[in-house]
C-alpha positions in Angstrom: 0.0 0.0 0.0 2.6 2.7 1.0 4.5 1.8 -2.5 1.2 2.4 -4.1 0.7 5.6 -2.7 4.5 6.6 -3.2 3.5 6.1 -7.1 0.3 7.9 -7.1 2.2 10.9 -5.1 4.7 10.8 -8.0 2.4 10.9 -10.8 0.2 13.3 -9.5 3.7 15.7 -9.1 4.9 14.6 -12.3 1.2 15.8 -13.9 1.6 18.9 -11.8 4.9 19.9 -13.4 3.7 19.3 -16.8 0.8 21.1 -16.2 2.6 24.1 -14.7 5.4 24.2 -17.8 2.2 24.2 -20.2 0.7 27.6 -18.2 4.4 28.6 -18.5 4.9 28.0 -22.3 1.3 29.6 -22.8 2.1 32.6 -21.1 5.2 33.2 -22.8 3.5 32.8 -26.0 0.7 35.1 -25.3 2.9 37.8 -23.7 5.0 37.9 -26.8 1.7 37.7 -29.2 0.6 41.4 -27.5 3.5 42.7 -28.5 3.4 40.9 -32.4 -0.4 41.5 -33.1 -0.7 39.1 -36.1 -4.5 40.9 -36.3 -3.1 44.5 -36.8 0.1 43.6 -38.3 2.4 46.8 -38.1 4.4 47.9 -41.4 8.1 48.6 -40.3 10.6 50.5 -42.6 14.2 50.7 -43.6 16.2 52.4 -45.8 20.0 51.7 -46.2 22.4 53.3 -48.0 25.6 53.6 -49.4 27.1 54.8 -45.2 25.8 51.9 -44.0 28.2 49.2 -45.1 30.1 49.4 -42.2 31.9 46.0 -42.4 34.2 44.1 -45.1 35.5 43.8 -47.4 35.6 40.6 -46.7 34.5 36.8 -47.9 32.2 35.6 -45.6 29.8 36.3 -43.4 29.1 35.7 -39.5 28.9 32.5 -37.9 30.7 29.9 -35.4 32.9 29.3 -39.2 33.2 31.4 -42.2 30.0 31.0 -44.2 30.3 32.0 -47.4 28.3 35.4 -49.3 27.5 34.4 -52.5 26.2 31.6 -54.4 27.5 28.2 -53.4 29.7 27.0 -49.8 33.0 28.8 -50.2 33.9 31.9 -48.7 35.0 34.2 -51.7 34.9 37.6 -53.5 34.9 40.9 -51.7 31.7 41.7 -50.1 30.8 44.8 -48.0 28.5 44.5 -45.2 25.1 46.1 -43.6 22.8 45.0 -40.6 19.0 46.2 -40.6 16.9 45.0 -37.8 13.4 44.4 -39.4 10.9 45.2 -37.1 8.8 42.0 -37.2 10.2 38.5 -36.4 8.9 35.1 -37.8 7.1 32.7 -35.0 7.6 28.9 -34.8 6.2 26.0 -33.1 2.8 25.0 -32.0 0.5 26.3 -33.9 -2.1 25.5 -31.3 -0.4 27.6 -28.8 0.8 30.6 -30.8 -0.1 32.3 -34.0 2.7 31.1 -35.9 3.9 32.9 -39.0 6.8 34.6 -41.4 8.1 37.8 -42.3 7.4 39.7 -45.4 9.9 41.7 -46.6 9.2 43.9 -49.7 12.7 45.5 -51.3 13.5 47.9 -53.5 16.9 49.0 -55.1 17.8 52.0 -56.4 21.4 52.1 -58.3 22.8 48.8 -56.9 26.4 48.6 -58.6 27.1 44.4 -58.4 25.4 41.9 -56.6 23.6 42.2 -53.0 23.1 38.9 -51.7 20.3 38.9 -48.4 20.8 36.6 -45.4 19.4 36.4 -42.2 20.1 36.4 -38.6 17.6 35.8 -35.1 18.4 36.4 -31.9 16.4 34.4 -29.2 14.4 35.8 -26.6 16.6 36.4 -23.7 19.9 36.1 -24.7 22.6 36.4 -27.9 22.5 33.6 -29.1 21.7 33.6 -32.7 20.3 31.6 -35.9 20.6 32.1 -39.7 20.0 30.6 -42.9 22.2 27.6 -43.9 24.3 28.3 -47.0 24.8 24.7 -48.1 23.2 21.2 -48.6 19.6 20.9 -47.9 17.5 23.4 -46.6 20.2 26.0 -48.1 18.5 29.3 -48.6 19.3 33.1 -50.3 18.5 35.5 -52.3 20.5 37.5 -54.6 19.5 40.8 -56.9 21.9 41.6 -59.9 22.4 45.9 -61.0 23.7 47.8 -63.3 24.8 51.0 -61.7 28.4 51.9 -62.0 30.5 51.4 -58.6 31.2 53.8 -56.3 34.6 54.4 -54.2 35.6 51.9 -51.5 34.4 53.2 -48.3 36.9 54.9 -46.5 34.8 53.7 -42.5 34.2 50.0 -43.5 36.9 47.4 -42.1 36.7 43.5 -41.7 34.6 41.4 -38.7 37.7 39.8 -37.0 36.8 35.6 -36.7 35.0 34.0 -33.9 31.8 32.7 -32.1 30.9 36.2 -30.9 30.1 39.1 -33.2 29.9 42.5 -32.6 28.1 44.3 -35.7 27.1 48.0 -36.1 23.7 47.9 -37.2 22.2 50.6 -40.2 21.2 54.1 -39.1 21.1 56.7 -42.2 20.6 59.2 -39.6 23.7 59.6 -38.6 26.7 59.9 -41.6 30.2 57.8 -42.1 31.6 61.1 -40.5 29.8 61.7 -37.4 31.2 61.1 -33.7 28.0 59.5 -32.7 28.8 56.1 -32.0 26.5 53.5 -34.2 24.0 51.2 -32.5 25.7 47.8 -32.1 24.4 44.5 -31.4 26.2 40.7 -30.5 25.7 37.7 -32.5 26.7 34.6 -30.4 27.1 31.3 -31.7 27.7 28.7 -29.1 29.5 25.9 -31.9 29.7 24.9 -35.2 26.3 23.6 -36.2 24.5 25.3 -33.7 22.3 28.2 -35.1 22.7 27.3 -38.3 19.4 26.3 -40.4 17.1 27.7 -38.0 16.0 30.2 -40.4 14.9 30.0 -43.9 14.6 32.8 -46.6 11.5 31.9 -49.7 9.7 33.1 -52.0 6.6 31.5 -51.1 6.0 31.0 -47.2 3.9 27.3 -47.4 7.7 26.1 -48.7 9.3 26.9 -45.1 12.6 25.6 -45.7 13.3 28.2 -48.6 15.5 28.4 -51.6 17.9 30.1 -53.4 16.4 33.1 -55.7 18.6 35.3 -57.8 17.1 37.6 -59.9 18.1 40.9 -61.5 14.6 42.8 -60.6 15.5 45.7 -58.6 12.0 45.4 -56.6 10.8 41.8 -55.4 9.3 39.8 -52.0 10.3 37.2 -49.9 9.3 35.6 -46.5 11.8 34.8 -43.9 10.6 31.8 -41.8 11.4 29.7 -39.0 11.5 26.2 -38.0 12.8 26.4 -34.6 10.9 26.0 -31.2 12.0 28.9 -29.4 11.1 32.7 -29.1 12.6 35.1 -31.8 13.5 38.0 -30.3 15.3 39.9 -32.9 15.7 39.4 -36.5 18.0 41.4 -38.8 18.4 41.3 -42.6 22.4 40.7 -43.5 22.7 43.2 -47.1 25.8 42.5 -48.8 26.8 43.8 -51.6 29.9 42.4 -54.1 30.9 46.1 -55.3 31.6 49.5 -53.8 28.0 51.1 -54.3 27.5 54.6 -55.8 26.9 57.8 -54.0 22.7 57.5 -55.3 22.7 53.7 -53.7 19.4 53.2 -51.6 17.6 49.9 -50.5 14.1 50.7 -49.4 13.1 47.6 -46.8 9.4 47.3 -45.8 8.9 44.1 -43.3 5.1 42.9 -41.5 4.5 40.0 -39.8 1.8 37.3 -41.9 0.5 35.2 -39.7 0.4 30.9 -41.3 -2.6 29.7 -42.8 -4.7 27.3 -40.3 
């Protein structure tokens, strides 16, 4: 009898704690669902410009190892480097906790000299550590936009990301120019090891194919969807631009980014 008690005592604690991380997980969810209204979706905007390639040049891009830029899984080329925060962020998991859902992200070029190439980084609620597209076997995502401007000079501000698991990037701000003495808004990407992070996020052209694919295209206006496969909170997500050519004094990328909730 006392064993039989000692089991139903550990059941009924066992079904407490499940129960109590389900009020948790449902909380979280609809505390971050106030704040990302899928019913009145919020229109963010961006504009970057020719200031705002404050890193490179350099091959690759950030992550626990180089990841390559361009087309393909080798770091090469020179590429120049800008961070926007979009202010939306794609939601994962159960879709009968959450409203889950992508990013739309609307772009439009003016003058690009080259070839910008888009990628995509998430932060997770609470901490640095970070998630972006994979560049390689399956699931590899990206999307590139050919111009015809002419280039511009190399910019005198930009230098290099120095290696590592922890990245410290200034993010866009046309509000302030190459020459001011305001220091930049800066934020840290933290990848805890190689393979960690990396295929969390997906960038498409049509959101029902959540793993993405590579696009390149030579339209200076176009859409995509960022996704996410992952199970936690997104707490920041921020569009990598990089472009393959100094860009001309007229360069401007106009960003627009909403949140579109799945279809149930």
């Amino acid at each position: 009898m006392e064993f039989g008690r000692r089991v139903v005592l550990a059941v009924g604690v066992l079904v407490m704690v499940v129960a109590a991380s389900f009020l948790i997980d449902t909380a979280v969810w609809a505390a971050y669902l106030q704040d990302n209204d899928s019913n009145n979706p919020l229109l963010e905007t961006a504009t970057v410009d020719q200031e705002d390639f404050r890193h490179g040049p350099q091959s690759w891009r950030p992550y626990a190892t180089p990841v390559a830029i361009g087309p393909g899984d080798l770091p090469s080329g020179d590429w120049y480097l800008a961070f926007v925060e979009l202010g939306a962020v794609p939601v994962g998991g159960n879709p009968a906790l959450s409203h889950t859902g992508s990013v739309h992200v609307d772009y439009r070029f003016t003058d690009l000299a080259g070839t910008a190439s888009f990628s995509v980084y998430g932060l997770r609620a609470g901490d640095e550590r970070t998630w972006t597209n994979r560049q390689s076997g399956y699931g590899t995502s990206g999307y590139y936009v050919s111009g015809t401007a002419a280039p511009g000079e190399p910019p005198r501000w930009a230098s290099p990301l120095p290696q590592g698991d922890r990245y410290i990037i200034e993010t866009a701000d046309s509000s302030h120019s190459a020459d001011d003495d305001v220091a930049r808004g800066t934020r840290t990407f933290w990848f805890e090891r190689t393979g960690s992070g990396l295929d969390g996020l997906h960038i498409t052209t049509d959101p029902a194919v959540r793993k993405g694919q590579v696009t390149e295209t030579t339209d200076p206006e176009g859409s995509f969807y960022v996704t996410y496969t992952g199970g936690n909170v997104v707490g920041d997500l921020f569009l990598m631009v990089a472009v393959d050519r100094p860009q001309p004094e007229d360069f401007e990328l106009r960003l627009e980014s909403t949140f579109v909730e799945d279809d149930r």
